[in-house]
N, C-alpha and C positions, 0 to 999 in steps of 0.2 A: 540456128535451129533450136536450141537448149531454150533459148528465150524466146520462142515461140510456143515451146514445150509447157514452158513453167505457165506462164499466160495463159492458157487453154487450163491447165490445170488450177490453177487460182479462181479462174472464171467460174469449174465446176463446181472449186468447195464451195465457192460462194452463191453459187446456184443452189447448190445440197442444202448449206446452211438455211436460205430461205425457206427451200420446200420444207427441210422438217420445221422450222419455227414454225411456218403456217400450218400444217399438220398439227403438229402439238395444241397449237388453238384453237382450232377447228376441236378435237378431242376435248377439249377441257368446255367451249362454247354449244357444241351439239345438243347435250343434256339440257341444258338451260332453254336452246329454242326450242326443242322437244316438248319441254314444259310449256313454252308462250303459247303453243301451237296447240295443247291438251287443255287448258288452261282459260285461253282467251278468243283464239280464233275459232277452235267446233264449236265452244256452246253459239258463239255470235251467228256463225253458219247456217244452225240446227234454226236458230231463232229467229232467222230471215228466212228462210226455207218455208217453214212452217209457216209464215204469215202469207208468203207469194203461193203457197200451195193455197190457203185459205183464202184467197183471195181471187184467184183464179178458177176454184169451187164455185166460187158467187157470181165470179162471170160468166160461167159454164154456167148454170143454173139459170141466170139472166137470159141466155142467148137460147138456151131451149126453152124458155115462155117465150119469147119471140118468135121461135120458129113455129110453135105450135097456136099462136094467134095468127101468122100471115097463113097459116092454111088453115086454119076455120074462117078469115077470112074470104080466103080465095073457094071455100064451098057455097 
């Protein structure tokens, strides 16, 4: 039972051990994606955003002369 004991306990340090190294990493790596994400990915967002809005302005735009020719045609 002792060495079933110990076993179970080895298992956890070595569970423990993992969780904090990856914690520790995660802490030390966070910042850094923070920045990719502030950095790299909103302006890229903002700036496909902004083009599919403008763009779908043109098509909205498009589609009401359309509507408003098939009912002057339809008078």
């Amino acid at each position: 039972m002792n060495d079933f004991h110990r076993k179970v306990e080895d298992a956890s340090a070595r569970v423990s051990k993992t969780v904090a190294d990856a914690a520790d990493r995660l802490e030390k790596e966070i910042p850094e994606f923070i920045k990719y994400l502030n950095d790299e990915v909103v302006p890229a967002v903002r700036t496909h955003s902004t083009k599919a809005l403008r763009v779908a302005s043109q098509k909205l735009t498009e589609f009401a002369d359309y509507m408003d020719n098939v009912d002057r045609s339809r008078k």
